[in-house]
C-alpha positions in Angstrom: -53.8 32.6 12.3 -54.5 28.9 12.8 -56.6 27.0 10.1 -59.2 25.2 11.9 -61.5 22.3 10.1 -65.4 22.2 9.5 -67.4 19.0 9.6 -68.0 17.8 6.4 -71.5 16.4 5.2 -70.2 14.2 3.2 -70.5 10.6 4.4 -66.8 9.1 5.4 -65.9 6.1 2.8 -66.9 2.4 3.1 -63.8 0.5 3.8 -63.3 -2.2 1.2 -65.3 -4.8 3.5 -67.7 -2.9 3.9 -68.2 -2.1 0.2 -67.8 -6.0 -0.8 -70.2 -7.1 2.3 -72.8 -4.4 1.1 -72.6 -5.9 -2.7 -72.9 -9.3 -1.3 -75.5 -8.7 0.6 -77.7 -6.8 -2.2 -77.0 -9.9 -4.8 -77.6 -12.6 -2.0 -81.3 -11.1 -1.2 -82.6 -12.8 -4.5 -81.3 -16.4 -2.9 -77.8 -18.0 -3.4 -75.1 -16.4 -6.1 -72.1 -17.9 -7.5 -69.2 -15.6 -8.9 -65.5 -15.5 -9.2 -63.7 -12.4 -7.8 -62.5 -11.9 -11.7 -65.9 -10.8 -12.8 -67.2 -8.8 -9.6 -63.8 -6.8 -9.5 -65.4 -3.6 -11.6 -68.9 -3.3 -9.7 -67.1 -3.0 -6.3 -64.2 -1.0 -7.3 -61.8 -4.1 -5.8 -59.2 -6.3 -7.3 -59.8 -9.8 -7.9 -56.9 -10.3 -5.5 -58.6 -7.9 -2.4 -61.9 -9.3 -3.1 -60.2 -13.2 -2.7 -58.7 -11.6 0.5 -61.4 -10.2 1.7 -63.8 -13.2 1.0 -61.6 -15.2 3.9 -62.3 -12.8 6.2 -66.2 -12.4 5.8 -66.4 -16.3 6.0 -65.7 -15.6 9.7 -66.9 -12.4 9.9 -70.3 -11.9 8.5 -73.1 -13.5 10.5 -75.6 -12.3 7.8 -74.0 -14.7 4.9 -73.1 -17.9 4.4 -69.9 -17.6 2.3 -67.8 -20.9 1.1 -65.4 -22.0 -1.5 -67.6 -23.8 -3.9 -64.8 -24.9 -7.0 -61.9 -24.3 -8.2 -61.3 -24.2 -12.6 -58.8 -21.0 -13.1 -59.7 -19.0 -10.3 -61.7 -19.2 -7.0 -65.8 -19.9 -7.5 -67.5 -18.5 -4.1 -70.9 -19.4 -3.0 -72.8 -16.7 -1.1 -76.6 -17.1 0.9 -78.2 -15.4 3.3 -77.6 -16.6 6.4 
């Protein structure tokens, strides 16, 4: 007897840049947002050290946002915009 799988309905899991890029996205729709990775860390289930990762590779990566290092005073302040 050979166990054999179904197709789920659940939906597969957002990768972590996916879920980061969807949060960003949601906040940036109001106009520009400033935040340190510190206080986001909860809401998208990240570190503060994935989402500092992370926020290098969506400067590249996501057409949709503009994404830059705005200061530095204890930890990393980003700037996000829609695009």
């Amino acid at each position: 007897m050979s166990a054999t799988t179904q197709p789920s309905d659940a939906p597969e899991p957002q990768s972590k840049e996916q879920r980061l890029k969807q949060f960003l996205r949601s906040k940036a729709d109001d106009g520009e947002m400033y935040f340190k990775s510190k206080f986001i860390a909860d809401e998208v289930d990240l570190s503060a050290k994935e989402i500092g990762a992370l926020m290098v590779k969506l400067k590249d990566s996501a057409t949709d946002l503009e994404i830059e290092k705005w200061s530095y005073t204890s930890a990393t302040t980003w700037r996000v915009s829609p695009a």
